[in-house]
The first five atom37 places (N, CA, C, CB, O) and aatype in JSON, in Angstrom:
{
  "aatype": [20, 20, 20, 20, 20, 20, 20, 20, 20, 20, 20, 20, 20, 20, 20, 20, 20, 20, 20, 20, 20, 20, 20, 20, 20, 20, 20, 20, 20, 20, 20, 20, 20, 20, 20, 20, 20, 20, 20, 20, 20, 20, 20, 20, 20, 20, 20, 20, 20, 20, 20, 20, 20, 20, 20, 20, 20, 20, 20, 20, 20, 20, 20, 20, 20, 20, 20, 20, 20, 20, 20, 20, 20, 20, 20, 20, 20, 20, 20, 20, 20, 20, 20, 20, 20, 20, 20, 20, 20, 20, 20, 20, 20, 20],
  "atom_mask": [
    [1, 1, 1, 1, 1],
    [1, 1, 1, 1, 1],
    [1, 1, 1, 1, 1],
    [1, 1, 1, 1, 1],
    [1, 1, 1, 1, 1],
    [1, 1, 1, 1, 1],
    [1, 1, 1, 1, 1],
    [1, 1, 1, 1, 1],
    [1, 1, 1, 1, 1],
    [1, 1, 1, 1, 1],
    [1, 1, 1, 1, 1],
    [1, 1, 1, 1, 1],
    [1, 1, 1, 1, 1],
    [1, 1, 1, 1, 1],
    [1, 1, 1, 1, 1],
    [1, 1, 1, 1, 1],
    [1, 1, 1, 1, 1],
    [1, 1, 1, 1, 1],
    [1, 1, 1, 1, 1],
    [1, 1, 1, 1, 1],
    [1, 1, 1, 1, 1],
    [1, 1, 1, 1, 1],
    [1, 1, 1, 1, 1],
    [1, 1, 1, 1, 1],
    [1, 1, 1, 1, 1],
    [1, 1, 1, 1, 1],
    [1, 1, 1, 1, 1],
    [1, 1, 1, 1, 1],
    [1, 1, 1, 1, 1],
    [1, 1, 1, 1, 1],
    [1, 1, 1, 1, 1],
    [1, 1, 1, 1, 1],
    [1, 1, 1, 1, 1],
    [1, 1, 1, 1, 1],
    [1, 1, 1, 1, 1],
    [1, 1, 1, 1, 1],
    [1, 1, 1, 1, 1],
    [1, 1, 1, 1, 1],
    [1, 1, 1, 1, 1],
    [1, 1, 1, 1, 1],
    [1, 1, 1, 1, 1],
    [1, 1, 1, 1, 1],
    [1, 1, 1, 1, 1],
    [1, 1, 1, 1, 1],
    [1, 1, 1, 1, 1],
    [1, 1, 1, 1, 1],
    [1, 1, 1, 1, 1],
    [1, 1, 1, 1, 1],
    [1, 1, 1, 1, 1],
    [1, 1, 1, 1, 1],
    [1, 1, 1, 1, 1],
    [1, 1, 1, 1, 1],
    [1, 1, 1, 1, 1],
    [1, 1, 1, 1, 1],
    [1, 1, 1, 1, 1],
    [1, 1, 1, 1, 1],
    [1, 1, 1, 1, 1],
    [1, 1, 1, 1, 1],
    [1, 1, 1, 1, 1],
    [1, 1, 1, 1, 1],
    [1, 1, 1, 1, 1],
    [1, 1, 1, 1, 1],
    [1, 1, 1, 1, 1],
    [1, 1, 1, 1, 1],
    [1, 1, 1, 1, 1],
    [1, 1, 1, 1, 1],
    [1, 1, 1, 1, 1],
    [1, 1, 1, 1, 1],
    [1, 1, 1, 1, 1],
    [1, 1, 1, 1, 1],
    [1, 1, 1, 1, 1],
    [1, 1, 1, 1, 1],
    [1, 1, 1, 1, 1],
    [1, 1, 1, 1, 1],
    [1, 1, 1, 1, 1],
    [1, 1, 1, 1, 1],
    [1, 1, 1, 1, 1],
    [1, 1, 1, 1, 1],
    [1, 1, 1, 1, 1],
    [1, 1, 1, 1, 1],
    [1, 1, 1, 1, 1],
    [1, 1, 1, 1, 1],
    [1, 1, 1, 1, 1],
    [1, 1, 1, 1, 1],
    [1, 1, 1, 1, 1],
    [1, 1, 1, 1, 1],
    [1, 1, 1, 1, 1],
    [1, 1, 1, 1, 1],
    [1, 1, 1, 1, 1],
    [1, 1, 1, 1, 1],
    [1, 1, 1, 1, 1],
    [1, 1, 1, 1, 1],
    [1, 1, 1, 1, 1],
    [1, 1, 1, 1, 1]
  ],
  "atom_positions": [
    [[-11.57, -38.6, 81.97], [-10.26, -39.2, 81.74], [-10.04, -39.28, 80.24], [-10.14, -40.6, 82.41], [-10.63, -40.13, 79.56]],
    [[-9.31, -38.53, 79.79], [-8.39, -38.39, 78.35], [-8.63, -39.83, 77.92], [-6.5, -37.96, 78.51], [-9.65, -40.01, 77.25]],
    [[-7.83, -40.94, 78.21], [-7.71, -41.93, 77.99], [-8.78, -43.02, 78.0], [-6.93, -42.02, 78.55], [-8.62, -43.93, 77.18]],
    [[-9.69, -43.05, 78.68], [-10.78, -43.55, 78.92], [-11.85, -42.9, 77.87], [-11.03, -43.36, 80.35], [-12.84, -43.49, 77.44]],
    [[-11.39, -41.38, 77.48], [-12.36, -40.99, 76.25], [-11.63, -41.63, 75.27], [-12.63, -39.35, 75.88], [-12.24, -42.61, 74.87]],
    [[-10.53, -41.47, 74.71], [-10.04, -42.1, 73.42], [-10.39, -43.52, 73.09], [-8.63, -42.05, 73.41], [-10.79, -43.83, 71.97]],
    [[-10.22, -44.48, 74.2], [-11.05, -46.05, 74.2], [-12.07, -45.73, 73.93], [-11.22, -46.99, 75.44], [-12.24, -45.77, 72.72]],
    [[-13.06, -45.34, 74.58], [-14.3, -45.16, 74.25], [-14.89, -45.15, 72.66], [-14.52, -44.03, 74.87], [-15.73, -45.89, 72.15]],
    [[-14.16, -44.07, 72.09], [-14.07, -43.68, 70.56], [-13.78, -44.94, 69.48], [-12.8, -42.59, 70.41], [-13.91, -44.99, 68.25]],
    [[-13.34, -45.96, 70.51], [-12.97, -47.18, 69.77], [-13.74, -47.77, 70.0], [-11.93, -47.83, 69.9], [-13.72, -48.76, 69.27]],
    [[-14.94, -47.79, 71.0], [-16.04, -49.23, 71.34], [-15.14, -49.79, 72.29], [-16.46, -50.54, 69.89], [-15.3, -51.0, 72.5]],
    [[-14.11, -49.14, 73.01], [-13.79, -50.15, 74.4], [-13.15, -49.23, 75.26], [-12.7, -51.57, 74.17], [-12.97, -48.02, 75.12]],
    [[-12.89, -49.86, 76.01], [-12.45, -49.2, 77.51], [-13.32, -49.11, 78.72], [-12.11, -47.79, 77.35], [-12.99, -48.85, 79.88]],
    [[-14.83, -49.46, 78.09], [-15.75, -48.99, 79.15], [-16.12, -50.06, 79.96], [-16.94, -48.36, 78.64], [-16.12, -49.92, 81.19]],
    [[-16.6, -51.62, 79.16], [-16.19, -52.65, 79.24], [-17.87, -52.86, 79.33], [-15.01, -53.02, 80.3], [-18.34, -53.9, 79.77]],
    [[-18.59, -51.91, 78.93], [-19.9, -52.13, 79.01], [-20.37, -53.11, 77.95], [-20.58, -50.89, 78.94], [-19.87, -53.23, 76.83]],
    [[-21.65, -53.98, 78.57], [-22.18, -55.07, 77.53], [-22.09, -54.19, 76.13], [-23.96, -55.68, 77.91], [-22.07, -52.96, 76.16]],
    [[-22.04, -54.9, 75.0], [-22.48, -54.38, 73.83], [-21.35, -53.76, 73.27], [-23.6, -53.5, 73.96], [-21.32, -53.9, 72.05]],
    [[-20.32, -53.08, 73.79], [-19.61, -52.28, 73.03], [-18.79, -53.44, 72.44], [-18.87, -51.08, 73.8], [-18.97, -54.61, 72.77]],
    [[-17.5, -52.87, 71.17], [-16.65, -53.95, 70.38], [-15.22, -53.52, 70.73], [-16.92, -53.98, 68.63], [-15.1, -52.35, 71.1]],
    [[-14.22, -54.2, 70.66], [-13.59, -53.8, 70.82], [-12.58, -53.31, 69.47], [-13.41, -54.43, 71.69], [-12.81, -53.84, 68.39]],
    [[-11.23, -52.07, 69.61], [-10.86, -51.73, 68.24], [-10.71, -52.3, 67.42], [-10.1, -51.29, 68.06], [-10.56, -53.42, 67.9]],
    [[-10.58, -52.43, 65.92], [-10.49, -53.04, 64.74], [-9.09, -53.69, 64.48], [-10.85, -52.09, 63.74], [-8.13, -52.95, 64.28]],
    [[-8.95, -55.17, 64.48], [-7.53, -55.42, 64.83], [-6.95, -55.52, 62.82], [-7.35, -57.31, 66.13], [-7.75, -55.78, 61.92]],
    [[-5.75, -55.31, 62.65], [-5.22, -55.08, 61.58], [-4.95, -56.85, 61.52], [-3.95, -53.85, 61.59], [-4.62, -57.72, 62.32]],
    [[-5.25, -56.78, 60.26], [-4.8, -58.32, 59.41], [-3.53, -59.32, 59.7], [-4.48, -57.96, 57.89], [-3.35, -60.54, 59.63]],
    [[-2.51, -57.86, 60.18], [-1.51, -58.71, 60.12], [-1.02, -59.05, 62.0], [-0.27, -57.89, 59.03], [-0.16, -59.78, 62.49]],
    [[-1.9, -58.27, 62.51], [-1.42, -58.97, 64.22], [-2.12, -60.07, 64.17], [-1.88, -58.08, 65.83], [-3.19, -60.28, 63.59]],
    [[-1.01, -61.25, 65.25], [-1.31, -62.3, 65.25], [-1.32, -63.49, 64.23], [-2.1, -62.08, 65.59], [-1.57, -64.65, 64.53]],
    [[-1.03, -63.06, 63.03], [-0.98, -64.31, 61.55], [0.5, -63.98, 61.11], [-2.36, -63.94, 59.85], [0.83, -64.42, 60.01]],
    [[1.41, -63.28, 61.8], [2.34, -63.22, 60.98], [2.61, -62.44, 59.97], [2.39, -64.03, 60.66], [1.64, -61.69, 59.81]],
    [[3.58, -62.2, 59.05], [4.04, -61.55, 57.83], [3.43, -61.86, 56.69], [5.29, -61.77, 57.6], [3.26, -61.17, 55.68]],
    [[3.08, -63.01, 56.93], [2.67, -64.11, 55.32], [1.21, -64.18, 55.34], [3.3, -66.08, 55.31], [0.65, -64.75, 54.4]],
    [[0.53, -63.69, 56.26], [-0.65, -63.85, 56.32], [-1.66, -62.9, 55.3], [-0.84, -63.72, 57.65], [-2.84, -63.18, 55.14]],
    [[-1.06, -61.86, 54.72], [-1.98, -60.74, 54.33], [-1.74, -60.68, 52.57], [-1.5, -59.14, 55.26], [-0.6, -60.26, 52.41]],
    [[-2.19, -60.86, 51.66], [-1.99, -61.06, 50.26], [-1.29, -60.01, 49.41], [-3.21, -61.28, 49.72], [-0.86, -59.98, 48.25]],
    [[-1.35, -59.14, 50.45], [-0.13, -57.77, 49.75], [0.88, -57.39, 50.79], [-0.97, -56.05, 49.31], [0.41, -56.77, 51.75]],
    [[2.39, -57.67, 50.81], [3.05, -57.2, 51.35], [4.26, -55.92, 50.91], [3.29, -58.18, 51.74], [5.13, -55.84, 50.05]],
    [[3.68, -54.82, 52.26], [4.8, -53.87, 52.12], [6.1, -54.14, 51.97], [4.84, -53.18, 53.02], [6.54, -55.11, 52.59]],
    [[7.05, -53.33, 51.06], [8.86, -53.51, 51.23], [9.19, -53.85, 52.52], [9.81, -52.1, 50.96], [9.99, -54.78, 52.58]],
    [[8.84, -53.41, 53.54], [9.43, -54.07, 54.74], [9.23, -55.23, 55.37], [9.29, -53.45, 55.57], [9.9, -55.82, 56.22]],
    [[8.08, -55.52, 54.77], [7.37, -56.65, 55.27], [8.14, -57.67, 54.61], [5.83, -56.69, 54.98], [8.59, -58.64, 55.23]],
    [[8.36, -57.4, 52.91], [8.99, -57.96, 52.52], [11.34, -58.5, 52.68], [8.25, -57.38, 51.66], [12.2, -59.36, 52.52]],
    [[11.04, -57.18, 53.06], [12.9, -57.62, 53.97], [12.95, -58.28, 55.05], [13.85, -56.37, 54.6], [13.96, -58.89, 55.38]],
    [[11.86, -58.25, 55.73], [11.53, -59.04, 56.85], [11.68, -60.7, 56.7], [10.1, -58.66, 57.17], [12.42, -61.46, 57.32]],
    [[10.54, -61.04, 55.46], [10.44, -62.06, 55.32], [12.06, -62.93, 54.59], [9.14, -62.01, 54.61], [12.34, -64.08, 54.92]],
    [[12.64, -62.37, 53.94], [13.63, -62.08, 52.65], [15.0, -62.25, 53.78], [13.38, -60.13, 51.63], [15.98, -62.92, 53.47]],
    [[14.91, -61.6, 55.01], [16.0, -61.14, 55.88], [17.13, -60.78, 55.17], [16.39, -62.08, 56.83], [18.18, -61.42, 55.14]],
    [[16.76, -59.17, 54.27], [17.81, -58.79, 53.83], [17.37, -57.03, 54.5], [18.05, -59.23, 52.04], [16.51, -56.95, 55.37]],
    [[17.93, -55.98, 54.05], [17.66, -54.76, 54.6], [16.59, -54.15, 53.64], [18.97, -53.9, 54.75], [16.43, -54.67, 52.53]],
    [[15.8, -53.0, 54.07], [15.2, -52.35, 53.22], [16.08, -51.66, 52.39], [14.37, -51.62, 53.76], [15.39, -51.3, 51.43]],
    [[17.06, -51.33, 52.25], [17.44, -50.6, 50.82], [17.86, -51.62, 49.9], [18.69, -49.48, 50.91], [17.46, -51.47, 48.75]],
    [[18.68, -52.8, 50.18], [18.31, -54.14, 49.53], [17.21, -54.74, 48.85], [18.39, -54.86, 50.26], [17.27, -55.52, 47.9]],
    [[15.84, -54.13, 49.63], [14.92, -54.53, 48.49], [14.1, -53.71, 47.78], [14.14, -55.36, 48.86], [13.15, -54.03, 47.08]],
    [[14.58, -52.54, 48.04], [14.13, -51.54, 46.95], [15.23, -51.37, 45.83], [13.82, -50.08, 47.62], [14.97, -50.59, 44.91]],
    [[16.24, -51.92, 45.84], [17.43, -51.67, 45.11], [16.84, -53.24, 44.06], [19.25, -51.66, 46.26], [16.71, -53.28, 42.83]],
    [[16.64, -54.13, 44.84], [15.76, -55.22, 43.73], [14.35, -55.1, 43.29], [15.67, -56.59, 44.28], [13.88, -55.63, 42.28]],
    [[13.7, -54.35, 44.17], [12.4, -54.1, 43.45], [12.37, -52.73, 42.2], [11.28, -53.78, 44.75], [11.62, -52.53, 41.25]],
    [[13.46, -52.01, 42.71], [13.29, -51.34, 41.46], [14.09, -51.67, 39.72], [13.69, -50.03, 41.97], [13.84, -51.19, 38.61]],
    [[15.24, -52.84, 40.24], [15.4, -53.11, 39.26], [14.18, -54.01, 38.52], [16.55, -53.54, 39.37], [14.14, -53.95, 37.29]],
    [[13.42, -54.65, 39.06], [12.58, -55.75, 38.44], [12.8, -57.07, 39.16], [12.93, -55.93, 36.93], [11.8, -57.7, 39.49]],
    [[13.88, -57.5, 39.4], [14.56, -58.36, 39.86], [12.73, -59.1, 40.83], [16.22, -57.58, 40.8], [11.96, -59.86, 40.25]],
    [[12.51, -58.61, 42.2], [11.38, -58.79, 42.26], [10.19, -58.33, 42.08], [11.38, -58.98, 42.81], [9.96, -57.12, 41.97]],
    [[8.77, -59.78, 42.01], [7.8, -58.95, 41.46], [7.14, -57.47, 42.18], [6.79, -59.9, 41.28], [7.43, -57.44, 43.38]],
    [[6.54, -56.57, 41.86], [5.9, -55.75, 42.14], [4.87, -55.19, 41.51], [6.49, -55.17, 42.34], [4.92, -54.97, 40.3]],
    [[3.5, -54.83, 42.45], [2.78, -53.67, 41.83], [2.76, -52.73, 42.06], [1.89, -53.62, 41.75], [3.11, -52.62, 43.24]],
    [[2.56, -51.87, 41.67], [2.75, -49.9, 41.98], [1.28, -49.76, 41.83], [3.86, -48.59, 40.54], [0.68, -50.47, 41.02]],
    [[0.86, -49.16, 42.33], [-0.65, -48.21, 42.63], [-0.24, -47.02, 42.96], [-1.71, -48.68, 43.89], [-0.12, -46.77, 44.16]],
    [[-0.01, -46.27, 42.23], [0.37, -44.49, 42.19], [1.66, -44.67, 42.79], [-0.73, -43.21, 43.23], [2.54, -45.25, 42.15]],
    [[1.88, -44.25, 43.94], [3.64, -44.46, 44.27], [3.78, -45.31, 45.77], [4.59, -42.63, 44.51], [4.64, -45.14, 46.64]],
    [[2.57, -46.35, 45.74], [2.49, -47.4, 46.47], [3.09, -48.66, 46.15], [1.39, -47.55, 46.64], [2.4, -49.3, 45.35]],
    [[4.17, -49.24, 46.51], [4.63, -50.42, 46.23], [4.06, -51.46, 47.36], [6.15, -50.32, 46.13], [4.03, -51.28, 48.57]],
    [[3.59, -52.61, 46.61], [3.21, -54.08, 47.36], [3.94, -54.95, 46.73], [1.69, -54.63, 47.33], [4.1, -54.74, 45.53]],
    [[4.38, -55.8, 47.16], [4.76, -57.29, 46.23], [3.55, -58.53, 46.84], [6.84, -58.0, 46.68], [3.47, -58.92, 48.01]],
    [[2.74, -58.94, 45.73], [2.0, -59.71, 45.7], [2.69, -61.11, 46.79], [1.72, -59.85, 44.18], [3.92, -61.11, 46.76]],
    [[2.18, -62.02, 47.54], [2.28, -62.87, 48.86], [2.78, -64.31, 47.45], [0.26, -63.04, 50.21], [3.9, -64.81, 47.38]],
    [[2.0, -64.53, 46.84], [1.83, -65.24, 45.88], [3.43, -65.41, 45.11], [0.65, -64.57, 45.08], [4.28, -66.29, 45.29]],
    [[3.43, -64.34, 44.3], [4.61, -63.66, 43.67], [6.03, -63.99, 43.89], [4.55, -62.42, 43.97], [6.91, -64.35, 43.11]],
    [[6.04, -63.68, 45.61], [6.92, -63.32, 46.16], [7.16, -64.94, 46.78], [6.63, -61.99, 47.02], [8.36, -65.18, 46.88]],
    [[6.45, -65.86, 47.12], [6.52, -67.17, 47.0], [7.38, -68.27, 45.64], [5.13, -67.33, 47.07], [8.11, -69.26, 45.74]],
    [[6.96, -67.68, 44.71], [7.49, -68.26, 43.83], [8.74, -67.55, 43.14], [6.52, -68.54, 43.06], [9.61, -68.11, 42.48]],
    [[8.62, -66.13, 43.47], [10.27, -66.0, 43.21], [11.3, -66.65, 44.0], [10.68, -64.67, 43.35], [12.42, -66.85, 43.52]],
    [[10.88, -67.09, 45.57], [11.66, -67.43, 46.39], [12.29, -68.88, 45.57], [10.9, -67.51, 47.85], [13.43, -69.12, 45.17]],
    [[10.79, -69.89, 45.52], [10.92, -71.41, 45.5], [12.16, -70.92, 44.04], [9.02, -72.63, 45.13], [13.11, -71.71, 44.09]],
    [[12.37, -69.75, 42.69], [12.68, -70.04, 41.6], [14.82, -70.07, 42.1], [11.8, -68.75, 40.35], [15.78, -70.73, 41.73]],
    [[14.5, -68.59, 43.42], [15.54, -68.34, 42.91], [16.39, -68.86, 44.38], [15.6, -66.79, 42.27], [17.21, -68.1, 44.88]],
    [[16.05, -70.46, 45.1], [16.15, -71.37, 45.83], [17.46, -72.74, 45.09], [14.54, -71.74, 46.04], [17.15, -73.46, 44.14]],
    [[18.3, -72.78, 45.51], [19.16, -73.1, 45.43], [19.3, -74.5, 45.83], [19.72, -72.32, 45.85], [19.43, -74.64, 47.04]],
    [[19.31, -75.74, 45.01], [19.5, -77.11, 45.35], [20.52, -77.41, 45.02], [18.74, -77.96, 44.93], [21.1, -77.03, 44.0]],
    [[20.95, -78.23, 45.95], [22.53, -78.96, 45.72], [21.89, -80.71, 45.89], [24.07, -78.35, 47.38], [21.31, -81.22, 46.85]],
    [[22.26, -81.26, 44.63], [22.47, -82.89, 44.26], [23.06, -83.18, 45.22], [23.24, -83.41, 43.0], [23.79, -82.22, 45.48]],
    [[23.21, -84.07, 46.06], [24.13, -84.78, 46.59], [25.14, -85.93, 45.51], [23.31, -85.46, 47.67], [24.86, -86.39, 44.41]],
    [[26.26, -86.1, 46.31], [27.18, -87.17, 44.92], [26.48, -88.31, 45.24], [29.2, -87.54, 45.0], [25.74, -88.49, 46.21]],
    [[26.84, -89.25, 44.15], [25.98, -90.52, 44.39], [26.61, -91.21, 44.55], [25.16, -91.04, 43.63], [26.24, -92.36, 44.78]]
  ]
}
């Protein structure tokens, strides 16, 4: 069985003692905010604006970014405190 070989290749499907099951990615289950580098989308996600919206601000500067060859992340950190800067309080009258 096709399918039963491809599990296998992962350490599961067989359900035999000992095997592991596949390698789960960082970000199933914790959310968006959970992982210390987030992709542009990850980041429109969080942002709830569109992806060309935030490449149109990440490439101005507007938000932070690092580039690693023609990899963009915006630091979890970063992207926290641009929020809290560019967060909007209204005084109430007294």
């Amino acid at each position: 069985n096709t399918a039963r070989t491809n599990l296998a290749a992962f350490g599961g499907g067989g359900g035999a003692a000992g095997t592991r099951p596949p390698p789960v990615s960082p970000m199933v289950g914790e959310g968006l905010m959970a992982s210390v580098m987030l992709r542009p989308e990850e980041v429109a996600k969080v942002l709830r604006i569109g992806r060309t919206r935030t490449f149109e601000l990440l490439g101005s500067g507007d938000l932070p970014v690092v580039r690693i060859g023609r990899v963009v992340r915006v630091p979890k950190a970063a992207l926290d405190r641009w929020i809290d800067e560019h967060t909007a309080v209204r005084e109430s009258p007294q």
